[in-house]
N, C-alpha and C positions, 0 to 999 in steps of 0.2 A: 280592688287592691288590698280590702282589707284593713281594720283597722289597729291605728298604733296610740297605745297607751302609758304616759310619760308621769310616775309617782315621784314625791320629793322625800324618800324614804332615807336614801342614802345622806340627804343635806341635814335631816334629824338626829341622826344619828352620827354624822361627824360633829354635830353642835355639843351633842352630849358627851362625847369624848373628848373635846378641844375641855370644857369643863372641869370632866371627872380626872384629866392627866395632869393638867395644868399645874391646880393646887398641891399634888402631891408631888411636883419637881420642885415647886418653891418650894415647898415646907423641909424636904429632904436637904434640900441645897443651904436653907438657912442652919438647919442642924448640923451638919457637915463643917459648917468656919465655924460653929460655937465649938465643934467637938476641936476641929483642927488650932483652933483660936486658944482656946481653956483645956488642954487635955487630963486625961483622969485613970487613974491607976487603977480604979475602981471598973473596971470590965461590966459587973451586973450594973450599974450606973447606968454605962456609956450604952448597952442596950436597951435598958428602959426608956434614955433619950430617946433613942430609932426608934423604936416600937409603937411606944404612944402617939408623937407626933404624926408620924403615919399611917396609925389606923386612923386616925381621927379628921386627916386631911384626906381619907379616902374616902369616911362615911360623908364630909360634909362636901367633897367632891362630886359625888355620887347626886346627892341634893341638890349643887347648884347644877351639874347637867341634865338632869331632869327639869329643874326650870327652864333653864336657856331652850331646852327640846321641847318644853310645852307649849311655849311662845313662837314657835314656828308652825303655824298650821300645816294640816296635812292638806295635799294638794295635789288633787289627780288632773291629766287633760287627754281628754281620748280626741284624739284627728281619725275621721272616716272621709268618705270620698264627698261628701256634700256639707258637713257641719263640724264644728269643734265646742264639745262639751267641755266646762270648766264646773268644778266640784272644787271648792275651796272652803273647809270645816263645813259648817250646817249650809251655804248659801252652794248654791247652785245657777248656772245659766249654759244656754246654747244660741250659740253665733255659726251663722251661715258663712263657710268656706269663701262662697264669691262677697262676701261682704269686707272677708279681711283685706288689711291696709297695708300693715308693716308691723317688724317689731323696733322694739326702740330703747333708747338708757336716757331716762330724760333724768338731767338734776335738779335735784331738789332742795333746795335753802332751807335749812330750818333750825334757826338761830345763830350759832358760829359757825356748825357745822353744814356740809354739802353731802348727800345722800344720795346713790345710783340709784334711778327705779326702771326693776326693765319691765317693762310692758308691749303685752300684745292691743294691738290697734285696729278697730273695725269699727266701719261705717253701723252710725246709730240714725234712729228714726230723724233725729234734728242735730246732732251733734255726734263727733266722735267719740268711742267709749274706749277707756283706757282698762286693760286686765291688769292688775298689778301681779308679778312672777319671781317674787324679791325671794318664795319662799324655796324656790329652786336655786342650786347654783348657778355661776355663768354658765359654765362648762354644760351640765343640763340643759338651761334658754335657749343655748346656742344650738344645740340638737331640736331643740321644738320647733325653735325659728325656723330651721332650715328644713325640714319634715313638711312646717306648714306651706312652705314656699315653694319647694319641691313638689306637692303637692298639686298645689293650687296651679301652678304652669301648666306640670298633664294634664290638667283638666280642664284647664279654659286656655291655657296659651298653645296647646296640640297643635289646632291647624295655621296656627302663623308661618309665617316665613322666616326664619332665621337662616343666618348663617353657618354655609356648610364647608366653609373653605378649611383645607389642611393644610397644616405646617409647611411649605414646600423645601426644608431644607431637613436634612438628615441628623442636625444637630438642633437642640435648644441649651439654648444658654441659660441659666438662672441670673437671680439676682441676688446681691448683698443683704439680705436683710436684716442684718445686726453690726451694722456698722457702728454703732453705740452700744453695744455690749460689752466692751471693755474697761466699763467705767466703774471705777469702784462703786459699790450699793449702797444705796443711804443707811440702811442699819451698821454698816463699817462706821460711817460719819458720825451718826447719835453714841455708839458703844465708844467710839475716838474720845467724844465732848465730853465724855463721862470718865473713861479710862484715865485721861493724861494730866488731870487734877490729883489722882488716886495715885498713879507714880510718881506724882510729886511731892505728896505728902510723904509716900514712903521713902523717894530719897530724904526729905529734908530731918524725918524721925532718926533718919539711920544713920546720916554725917551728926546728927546732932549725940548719938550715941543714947535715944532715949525707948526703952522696952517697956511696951506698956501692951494692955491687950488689946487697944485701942490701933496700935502700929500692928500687931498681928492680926486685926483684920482688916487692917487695908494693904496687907502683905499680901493676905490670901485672895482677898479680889483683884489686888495687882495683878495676882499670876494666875488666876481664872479668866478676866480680862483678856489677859494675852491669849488665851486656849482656844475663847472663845472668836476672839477676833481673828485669828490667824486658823480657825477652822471655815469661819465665815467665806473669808476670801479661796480657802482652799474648795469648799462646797460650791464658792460661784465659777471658780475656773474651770469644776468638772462638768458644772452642770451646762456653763457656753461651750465646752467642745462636746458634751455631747449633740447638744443641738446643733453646732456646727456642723456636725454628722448625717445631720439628717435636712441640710438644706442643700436642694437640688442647685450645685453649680454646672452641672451638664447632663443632658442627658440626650440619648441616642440610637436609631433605630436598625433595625438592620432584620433581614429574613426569615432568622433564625430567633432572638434573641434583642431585650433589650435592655441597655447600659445605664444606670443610674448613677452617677462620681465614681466610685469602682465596683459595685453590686453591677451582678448580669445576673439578668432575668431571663431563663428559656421557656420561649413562650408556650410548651408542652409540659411546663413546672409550674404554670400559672392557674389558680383556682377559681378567681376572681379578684377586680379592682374596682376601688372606688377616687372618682378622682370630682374634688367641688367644681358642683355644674356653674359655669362663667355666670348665671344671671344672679349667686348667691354673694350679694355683697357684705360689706361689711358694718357690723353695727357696732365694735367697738376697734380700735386703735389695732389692738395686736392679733386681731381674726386672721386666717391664714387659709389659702386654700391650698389646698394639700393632698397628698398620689395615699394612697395605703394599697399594697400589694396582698393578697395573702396566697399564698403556693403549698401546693399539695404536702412538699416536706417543712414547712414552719409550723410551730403550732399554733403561733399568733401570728397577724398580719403586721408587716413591715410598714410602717409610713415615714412620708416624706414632707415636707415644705416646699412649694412650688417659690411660693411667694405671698403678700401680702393680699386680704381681698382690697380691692377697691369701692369706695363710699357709695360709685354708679358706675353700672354696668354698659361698658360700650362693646358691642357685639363684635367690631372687627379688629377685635386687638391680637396679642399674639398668641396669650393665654388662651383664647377660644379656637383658635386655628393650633393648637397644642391638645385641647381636650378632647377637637375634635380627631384627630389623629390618633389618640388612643383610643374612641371607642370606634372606631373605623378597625384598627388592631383588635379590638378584643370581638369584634365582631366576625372578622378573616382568619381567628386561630381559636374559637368555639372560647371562647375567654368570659364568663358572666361578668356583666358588669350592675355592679351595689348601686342602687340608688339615693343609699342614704346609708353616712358613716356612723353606725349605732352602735353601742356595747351590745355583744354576744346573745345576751340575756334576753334582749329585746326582739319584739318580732318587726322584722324588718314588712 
């Protein structure tokens, strides 16, 4: 089958950016209410303000995401047909495929704070051994997880008996699965707590008839506040309908051709699909198993939300009489089907 190997190159490298950008928005944003707060007729002034502040938050940006990136070890895992190598900085080990157990978010207490640890799980000589994977993202985990699982079923769960029943009706129905996404986001709430003391001060400066630079900069956060809040909420309602876009409320089959809420797919347009195998459950809350199409004229593949995975896997549910049914279709219209939903780059 080949082996697939899973680097945390990309998680180092968004650490060191979250760093190097960061400082230099505050710093700019601070200079910005001094300029708009205190303004100055003096033009070479008011560019010396910009200039210096922000080389200086870009060199020492620069510095802290280089620390934050050194603190994240590098962290390779190669999965082949019989073992899973883990290379994490100088330490190295190798765990037998039939030995793994699960992956897992176990919390961790430590002190005020609760800290996610995901960890892969494999039977040790007297005890279970925990990998810790903290250094990878979720979104990363969740692809190794599902590689090692996927995996380890072809190869020791082949000759079982499962369930091979199909859909028997021409429709599937979806499910809601954001019934609660319509709720304002806590950062709306925290930026509220903050905001609505700030436009009170500035009404009570402004009936009082009192100009100070102290009212001009709770003037100008007043009205960045607003910008910011009211881009927040604008940023969440684009982002629930696009998702709402792409959560399967029907879908439907037919000879030619198949219907996804209003995408039709003809099945002579199709390149291949990948659609989560029912035995892949869920290890966090928001896991989703999900259809991705890719077709000859896309130049990425289309995906969808089926639905939510669930914690255990029960073989005769409707989602497995649903997967099975499409790889029965992608079998009867020469249709490849992905075993595993991996970014491009990767060898599948």
């Amino acid at each position: 089958m080949g082996d697939l190997v899973f680097e945390n190159k990309k998680t180092r490298i968004n650490s060191f950016l979250r760093s190097f950008i960061a400082l230099p928005i505050i710093v700019m944003f601070t200079v910005l209410l001094i300029i708009i707060a205190k303004p100055s007729d003096d033009f070479g002034r008011t560019i010396t303000l910009i200039i210096i502040p922000l080389a200086g938050s870009l060199v020492l940006g620069a510095i802290g995401g280089l620390i934050s990136a050194s603190k994240i070890l590098k962290m390779k895992i190669i999965l082949s047909d019989n073992k899973i190598e883990v290379v994490k900085g100088a330490a190295q080990g190798s765990y037998l495929l039939e030995d793994f157990v699960e992956c897992k978010m176990n919390k961790v207490s430590g002190g005020r704070t609760v800290k996610d640890i995901q960890s892969l799980i494999f039977n040790g000589e007297e005890e279970l051994l925990f990998i810790d994977c903290n250094d990878f993202s979720y979104y990363e985990f969740l692809q190794i997880a599902d590689a090692i699982r996927v995996r380890k079923h072809i190869i020791f769960n082949k000759e079982k008996a499962e369930n091979r029943e199909l859909l028997p009706a021409e429709h599937y129905l979806g499910i809601n699965l954001y019934d609660n996404a319509r709720k304002v986001p806590t950062a709306v709430y925290i930026l509220a707590a903050l905001f609505f003391p700030v436009c009170g001060a500035v009404a009570y400066f402004a009936y009082s008839n009192v100009h100070t630079q102290l009212t001009r900069f709770l003037f100008v956060g007043a009205c960045v506040g607003t910008i910011v809040i009211a881009g927040l909420i604008v940023f969440d309602r684009i982002y629930f309908k696009k998702n709402e876009k792409r959560i399967v409320k029907e879908m439907s089959f037919s000879s030619s051709d198949l219907k996804i809420n209003d995408d039709v797919w003809n099945y002579n347009k199709i390149q291949s699909i990948y659609i989560t195998q029912p035995y892949l459950t869920a290890i966090d809350n928001d896991d989703a198993r999900v259809l991705e199409i890719n077709g000859y004229e896309s130049p990425n593949p289309i995906g969808y939300i089926v639905e939510k995975r669930p914690k255990s896997y029960a073989s005769s549910d409707d989602y497995t009489k649903l997967y099975n049914r499409i790889i029965s279709l992608c079998e009867s219209n020469g249709i490849q089907v992905e075993p595993l939903r991996m970014p491009k780059k990767e060898k599948r």
